[in-house]
N, C-alpha and C positions, 0 to 999 in steps of 0.2 A: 332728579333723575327721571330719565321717562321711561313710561310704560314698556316700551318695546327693550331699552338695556334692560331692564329690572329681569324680563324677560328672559334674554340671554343670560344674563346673569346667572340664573335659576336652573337657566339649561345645561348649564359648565359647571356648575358642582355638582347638581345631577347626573352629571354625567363622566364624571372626576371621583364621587363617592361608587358608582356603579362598577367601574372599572377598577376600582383598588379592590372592590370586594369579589371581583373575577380573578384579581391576578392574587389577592390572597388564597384564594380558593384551590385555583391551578396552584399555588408554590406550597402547599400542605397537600395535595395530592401528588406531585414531585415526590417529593420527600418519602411519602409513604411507600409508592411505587418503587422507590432505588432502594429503601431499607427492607422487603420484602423478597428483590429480586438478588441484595448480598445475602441473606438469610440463607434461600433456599438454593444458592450458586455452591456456597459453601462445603464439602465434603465435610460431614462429618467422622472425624479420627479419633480413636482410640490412644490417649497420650503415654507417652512410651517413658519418659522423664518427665523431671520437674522436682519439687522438692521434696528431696528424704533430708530426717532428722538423725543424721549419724554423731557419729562419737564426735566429731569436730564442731557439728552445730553446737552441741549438748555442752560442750567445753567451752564455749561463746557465750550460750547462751547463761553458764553457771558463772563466768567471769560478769557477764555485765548485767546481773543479778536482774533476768526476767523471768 
């Protein structure tokens, strides 16, 4: 092989390693950026429902012995 491919050669994975460690870089700042900007878009509410333990859970829960 001659000097001058080995050359090129050198310069295209050089340059193939540099650019994935850019676009790694931008795609974990992506990331960070959109789970920061759903966080704080978010309203924070006060939950109104959700699970109460009433007589019918409790009769569930006694039937399938948890």
């Amino acid at each position: 092989m001659s000097e001058q491919l080995k050359d090129k050669a050198v310069q295209s994975r050089r340059g193939f390693l540099k650019g994935a460690g850019v676009a790694g870089i931008a795609t974990a700042l992506t990331v960070l950026s959109d789970s920061e900007a759903e966080a704080s878009a978010a309203p924070v509410e006060k939950a109104t429902s959700g699970y109460k333990e009433t007589a019918h859970v409790k009769s569930y829960y006694e039937a399938a012995k948890f």
